[in-house]
N, C-alpha and C positions, 0 to 999 in steps of 0.2 A: 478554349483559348481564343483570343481576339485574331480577326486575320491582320496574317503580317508580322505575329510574337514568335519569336523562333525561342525556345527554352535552350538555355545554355548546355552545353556538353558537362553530366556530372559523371558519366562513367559507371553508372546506376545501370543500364538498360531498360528492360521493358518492368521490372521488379520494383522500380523505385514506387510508385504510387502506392502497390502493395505495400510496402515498407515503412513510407507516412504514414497508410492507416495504420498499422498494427501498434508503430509506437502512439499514436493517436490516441487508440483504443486503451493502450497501457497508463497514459498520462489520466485518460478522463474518467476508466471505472478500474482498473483492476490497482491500480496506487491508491487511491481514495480508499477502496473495498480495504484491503489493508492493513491503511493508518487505524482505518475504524475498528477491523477484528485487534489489531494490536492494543487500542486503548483500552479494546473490552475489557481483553484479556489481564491487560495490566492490572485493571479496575478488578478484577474479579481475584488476581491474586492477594491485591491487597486489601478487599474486604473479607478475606474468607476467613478471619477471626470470629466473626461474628456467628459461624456454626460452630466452631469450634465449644469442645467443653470447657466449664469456666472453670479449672483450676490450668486449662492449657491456655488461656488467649492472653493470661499476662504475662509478664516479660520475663526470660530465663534470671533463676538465680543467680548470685554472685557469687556464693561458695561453693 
């Protein structure tokens, strides 16, 4: 810190730096990591007709 900046009272104590980084860490790789495995996934749920055998990938009957 610059001399002379006094950091305001947040009531944090000596934890708070800890606590920035970890949500830090949260924001920058384990949210991203994530969206990414969720999109897979979604991805891979809805391509999995394509293994499927061909009298199952088309669409249930009506009657």
């Amino acid at each position: 810190m610059a001399a002379g900046f006094r950091r305001p009272w947040t009531g944090q104590g000596q934890n708070e730096g800890q606590c920035l980084d970890a949500v830090q860490f949260f924001r920058s790789t384990v949210l991203p990591a994530a969206i990414v495995l969720m999109f897979g996934l979604a991805l891979f749920a809805v391509s999995a007709r394509i293994w499927l055998p061909g009298d199952m990938a088309g669409p249930a009957p009506i009657s």
